[in-house]
Each structure stands twice: as structure tokens, then as C-alpha cells.
DSSP file (Angstrom, degrees, kcal/mol; ACC not computed):
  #  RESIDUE AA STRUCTURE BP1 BP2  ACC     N-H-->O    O-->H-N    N-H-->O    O-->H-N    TCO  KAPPA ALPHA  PHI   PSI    X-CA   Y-CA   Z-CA
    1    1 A X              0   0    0      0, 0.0     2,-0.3     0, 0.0    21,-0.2   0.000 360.0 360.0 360.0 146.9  -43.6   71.3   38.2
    2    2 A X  E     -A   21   0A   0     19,-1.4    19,-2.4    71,-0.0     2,-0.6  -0.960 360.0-139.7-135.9 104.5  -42.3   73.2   35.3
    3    3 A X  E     -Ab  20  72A   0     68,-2.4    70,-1.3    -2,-0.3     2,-0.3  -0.702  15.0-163.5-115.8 167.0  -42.4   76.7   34.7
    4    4 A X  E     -Ab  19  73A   0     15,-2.5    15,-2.2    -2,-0.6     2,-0.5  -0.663   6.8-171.0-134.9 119.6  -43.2   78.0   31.3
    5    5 A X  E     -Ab  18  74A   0     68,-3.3    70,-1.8    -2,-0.3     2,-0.4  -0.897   4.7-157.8-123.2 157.2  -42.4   81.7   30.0
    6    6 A X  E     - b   0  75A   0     11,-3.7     2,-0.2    -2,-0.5    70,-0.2  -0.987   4.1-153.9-141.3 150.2  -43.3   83.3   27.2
    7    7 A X    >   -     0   0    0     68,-2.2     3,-2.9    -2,-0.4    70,-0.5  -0.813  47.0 -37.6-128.3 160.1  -42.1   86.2   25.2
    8    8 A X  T >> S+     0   0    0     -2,-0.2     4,-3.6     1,-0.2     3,-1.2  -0.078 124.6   4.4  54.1-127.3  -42.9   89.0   22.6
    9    9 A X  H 3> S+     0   0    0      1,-0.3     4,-3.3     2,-0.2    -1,-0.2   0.898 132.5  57.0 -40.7 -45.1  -45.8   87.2   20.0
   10   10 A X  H <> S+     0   0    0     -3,-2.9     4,-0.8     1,-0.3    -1,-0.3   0.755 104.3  44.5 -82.0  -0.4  -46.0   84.4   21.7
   11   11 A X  H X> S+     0   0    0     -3,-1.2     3,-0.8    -4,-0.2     4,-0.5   0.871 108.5  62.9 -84.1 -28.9  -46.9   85.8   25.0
   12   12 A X  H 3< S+     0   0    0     -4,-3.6    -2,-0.2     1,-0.2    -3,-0.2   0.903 111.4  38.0 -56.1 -40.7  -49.5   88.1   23.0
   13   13 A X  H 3< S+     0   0    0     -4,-3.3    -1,-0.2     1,-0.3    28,-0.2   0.707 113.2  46.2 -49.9 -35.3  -51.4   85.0   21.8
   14   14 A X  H << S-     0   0    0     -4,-0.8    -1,-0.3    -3,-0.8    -2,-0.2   0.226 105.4-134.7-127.7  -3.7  -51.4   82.6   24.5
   15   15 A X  S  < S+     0   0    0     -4,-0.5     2,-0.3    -5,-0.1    -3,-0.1   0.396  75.5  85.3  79.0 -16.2  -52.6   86.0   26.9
   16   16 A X        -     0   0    0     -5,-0.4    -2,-0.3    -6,-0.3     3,-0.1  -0.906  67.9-152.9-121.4 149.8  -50.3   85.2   29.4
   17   17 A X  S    S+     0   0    0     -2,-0.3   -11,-3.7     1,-0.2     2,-0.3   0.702  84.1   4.5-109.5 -37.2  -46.7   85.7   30.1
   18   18 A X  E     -A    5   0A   0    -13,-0.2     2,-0.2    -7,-0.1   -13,-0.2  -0.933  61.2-179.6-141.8 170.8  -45.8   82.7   32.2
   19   19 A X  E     -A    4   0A   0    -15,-2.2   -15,-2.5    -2,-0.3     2,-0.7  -0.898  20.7-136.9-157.4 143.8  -47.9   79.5   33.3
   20   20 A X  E     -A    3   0A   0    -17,-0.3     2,-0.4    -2,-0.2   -17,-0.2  -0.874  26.7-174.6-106.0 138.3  -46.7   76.5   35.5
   21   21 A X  E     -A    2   0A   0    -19,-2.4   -19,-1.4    -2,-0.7     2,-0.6  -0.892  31.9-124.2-132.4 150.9  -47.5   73.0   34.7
   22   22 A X        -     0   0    0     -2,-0.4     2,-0.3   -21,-0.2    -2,-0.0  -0.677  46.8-174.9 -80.6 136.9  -47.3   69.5   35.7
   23   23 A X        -     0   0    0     -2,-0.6     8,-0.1     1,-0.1    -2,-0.0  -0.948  42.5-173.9-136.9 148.6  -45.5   67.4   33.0
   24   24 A X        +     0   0    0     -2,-0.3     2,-0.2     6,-0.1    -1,-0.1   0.258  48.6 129.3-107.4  26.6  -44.4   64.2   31.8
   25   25 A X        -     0   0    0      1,-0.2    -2,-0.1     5,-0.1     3,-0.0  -0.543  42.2-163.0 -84.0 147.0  -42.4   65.2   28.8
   26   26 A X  S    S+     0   0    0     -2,-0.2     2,-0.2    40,-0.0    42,-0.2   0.936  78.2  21.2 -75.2 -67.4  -38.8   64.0   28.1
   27   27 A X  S >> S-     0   0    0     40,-0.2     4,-2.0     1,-0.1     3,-1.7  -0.503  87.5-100.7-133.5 153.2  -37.8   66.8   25.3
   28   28 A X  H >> S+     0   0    0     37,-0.7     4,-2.5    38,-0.4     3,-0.8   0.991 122.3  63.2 -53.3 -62.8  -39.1   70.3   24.4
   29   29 A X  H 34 S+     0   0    0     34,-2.8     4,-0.5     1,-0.3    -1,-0.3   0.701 100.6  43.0 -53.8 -11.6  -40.8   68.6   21.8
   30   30 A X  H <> S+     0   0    0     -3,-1.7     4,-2.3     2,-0.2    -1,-0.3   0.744 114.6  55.9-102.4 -37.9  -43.1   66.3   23.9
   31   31 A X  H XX>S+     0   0    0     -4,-2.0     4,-2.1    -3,-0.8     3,-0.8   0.994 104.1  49.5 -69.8 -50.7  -43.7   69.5   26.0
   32   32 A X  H 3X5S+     0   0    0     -4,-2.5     4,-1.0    -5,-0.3    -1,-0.2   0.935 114.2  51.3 -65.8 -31.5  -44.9   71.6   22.9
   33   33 A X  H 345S+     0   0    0     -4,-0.5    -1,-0.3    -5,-0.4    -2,-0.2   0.839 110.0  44.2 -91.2  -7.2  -47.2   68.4   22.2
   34   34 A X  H <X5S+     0   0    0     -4,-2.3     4,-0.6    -3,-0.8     3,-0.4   0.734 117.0  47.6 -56.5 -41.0  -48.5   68.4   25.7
   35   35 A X  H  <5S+     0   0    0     -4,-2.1     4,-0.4     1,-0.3    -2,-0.2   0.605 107.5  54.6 -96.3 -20.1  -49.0   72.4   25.2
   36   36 A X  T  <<S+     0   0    0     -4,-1.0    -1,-0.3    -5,-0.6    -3,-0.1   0.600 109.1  51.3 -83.8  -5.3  -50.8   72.0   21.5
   37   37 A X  T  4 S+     0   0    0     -3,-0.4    -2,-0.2    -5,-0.2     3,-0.1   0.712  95.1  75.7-101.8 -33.5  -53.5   69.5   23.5
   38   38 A X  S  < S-     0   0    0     -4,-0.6     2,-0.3     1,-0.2    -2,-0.1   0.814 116.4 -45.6 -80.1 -25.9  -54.1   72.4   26.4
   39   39 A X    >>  -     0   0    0     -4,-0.4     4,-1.1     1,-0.3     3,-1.0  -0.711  61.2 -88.9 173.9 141.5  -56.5   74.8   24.3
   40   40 A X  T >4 S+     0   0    0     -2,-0.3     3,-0.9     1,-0.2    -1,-0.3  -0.257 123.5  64.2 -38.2-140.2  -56.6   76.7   20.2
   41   41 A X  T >> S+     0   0    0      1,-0.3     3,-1.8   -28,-0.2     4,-1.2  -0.276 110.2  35.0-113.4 -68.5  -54.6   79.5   21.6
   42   42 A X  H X> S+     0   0    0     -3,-1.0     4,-1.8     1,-0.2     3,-0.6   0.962 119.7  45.7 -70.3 -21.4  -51.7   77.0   22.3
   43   43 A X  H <X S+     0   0    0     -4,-1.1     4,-0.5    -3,-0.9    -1,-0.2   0.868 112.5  49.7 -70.9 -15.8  -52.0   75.0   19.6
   44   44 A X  H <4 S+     0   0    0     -3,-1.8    -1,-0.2    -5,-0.3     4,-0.2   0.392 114.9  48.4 -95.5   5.4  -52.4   78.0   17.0
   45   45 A X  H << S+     0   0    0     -4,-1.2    -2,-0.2    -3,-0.6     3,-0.2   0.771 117.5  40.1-111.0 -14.3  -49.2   79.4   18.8
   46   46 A X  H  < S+     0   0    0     -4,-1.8     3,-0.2     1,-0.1    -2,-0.2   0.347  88.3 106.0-112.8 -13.0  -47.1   75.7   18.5
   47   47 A X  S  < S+     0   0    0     -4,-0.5     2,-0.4     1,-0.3    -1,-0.1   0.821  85.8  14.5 -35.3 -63.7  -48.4   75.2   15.1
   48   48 A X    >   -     0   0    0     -4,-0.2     3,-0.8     1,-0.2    -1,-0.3  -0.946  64.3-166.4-121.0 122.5  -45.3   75.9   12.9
   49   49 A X  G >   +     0   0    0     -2,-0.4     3,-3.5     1,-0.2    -1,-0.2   0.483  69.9  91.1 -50.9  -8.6  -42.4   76.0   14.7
   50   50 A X  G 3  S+     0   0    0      1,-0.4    -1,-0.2    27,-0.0    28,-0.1   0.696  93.9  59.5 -64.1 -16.4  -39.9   77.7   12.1
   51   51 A X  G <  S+     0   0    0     -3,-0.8    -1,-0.4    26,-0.1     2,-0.3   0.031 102.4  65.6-123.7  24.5  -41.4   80.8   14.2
   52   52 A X    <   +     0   0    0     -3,-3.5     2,-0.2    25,-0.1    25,-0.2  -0.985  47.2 175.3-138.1 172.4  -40.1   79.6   17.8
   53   53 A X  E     -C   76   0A   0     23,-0.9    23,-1.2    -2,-0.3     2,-0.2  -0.720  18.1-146.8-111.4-174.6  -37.3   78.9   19.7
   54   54 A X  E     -C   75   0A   0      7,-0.5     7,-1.4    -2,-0.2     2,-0.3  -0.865  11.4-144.9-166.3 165.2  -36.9   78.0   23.0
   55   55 A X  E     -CD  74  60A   0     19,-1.1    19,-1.5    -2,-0.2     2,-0.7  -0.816   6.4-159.6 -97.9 128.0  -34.7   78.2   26.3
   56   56 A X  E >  S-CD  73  59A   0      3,-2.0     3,-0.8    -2,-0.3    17,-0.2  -0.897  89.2 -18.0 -97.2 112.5  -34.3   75.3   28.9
   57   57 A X  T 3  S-     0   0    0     15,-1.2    -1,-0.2    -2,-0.7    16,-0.1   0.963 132.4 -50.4  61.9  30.3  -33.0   77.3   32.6
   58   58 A X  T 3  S+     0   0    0      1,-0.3     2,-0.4    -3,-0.2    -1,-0.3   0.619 117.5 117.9  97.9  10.3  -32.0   80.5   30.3
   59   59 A X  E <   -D   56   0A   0     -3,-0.8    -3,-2.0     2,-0.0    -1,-0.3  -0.905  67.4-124.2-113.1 145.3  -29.7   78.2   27.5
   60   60 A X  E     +D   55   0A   0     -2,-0.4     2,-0.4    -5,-0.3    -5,-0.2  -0.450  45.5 168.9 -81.5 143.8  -31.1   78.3   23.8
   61   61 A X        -     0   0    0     -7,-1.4    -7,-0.5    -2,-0.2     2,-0.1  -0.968  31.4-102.9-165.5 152.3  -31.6   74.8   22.9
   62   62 A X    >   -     0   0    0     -2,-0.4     3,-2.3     1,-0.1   -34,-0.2  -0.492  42.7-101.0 -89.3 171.8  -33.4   72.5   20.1
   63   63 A X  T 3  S+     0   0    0      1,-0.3   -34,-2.8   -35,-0.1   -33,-0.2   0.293 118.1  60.7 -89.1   6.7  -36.3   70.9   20.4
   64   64 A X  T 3  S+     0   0    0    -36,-0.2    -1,-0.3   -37,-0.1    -2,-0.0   0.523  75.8 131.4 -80.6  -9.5  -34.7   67.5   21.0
   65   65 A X    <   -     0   0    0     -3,-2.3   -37,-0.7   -38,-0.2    -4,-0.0   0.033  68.0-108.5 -73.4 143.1  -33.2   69.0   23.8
   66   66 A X        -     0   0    0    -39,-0.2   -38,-0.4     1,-0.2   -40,-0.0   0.280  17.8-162.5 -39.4-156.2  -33.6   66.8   27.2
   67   67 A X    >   +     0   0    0    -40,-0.1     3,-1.4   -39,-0.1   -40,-0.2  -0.074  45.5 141.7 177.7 -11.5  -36.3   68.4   30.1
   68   68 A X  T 3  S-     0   0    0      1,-0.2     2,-1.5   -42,-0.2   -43,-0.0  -0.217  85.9 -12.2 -33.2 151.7  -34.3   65.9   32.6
   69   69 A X  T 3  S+     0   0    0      2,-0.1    -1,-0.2     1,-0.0     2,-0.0   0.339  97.9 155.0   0.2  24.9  -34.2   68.3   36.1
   70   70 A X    <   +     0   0    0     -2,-1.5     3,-0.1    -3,-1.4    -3,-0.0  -0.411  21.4 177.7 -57.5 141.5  -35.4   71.5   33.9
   71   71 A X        +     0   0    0      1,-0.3   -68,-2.4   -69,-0.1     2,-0.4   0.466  66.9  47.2-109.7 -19.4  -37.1   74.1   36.2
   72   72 A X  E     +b    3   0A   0    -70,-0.2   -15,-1.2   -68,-0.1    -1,-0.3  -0.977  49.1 173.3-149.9 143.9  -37.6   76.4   33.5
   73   73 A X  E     -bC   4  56A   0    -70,-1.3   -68,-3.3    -2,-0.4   -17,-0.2  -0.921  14.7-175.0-130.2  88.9  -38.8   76.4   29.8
   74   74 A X  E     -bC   5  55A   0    -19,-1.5   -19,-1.1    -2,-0.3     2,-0.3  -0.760   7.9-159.3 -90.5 168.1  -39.1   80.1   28.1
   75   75 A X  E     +bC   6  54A   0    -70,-1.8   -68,-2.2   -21,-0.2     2,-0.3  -0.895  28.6 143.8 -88.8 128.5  -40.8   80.4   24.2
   76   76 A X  E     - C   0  53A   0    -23,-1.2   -23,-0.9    -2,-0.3     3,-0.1  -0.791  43.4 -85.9-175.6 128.8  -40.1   83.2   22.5
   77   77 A X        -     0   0    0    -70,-0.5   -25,-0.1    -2,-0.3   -26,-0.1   0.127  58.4 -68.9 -42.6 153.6  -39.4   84.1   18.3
   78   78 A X        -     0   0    0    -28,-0.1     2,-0.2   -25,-0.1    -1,-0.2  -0.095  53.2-136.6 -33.0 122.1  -36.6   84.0   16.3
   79   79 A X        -     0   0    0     -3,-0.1     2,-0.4     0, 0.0    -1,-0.0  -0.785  19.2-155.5 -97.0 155.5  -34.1   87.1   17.7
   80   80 A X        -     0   0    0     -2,-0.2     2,-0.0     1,-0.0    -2,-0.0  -0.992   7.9-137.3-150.4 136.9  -32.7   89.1   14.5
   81   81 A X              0   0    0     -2,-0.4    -1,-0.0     1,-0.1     0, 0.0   0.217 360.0 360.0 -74.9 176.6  -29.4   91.0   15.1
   82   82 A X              0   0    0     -2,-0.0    -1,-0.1     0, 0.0     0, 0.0   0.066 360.0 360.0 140.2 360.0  -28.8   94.7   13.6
């Protein structure tokens, strides 16, 4: 099990703040194409990434990044400094 948070926009979208799922994805990227398959609200929120990041277990990480013993996935925009 894997559990999935979401922040700011993306939480607004998808209605929910956190969700746990069973998964077989290797990489953040195979999980966002598992999570574009589950219903339009995620697929209109994984549509272009350039407008998310994400954390595996609280580290910022790209979307190659493994999912090997991850407990935890958050989503969340681009943060901007000031």
C-alpha cells in the first residue's frame, strides 16, 4: 500500500487531500500513469506535468525517481520563493 498526498491545487481538483492505493509502479512516473487511468479528475490534474512536482517519504524527487520501499508519495505545485 501506498499512501498518496496532495497539496494546494492539486488537492482542490482531485477533492481529496490524501488517498491510499495498491500499486505496481516502479517510478513516480508509472504511478502518475496508474493515477491518470483512475477517473477525469486525475487525469485532468496529471495532464501537464510542468505544473507538478512531487515528494517520495518527504524528499523532492523527479519523476524517474524509484518507488522501491516508498511508503509515501505527496503531489503538490511548483513552490516559488520571495
Amino acid at each position: 500500500m501506498l499512501d498518496l498526498r496532495y497539496f494546494a491545487w492539486v488537492r482542490e481538483r482531485l477533492g481529496t487531500a490524501s488517498e491510499r492505493i495498491e500499486t505496481e509502479a516502479a517510478t513516480v512516473a508509472d504511478l502518475i500513469e496508474e493515477l491518470r487511468a483512475i477517473d477525469e479528475a486525475h487525469a485532468f490534474v496529471f495532464a501537464d506535468l510542468g505544473g507538478i512536482r512531487a515528494a517520495v517519504d518527504q524528499e523532492l524527487v523527479g519523476f524517474d525517481a524509484s518507488l522501491d520501499g516508498a511508503r509515501e508519495v505527496a503531489f503538490f505545485p511548483p513552490m516559488t520563493g520571495g
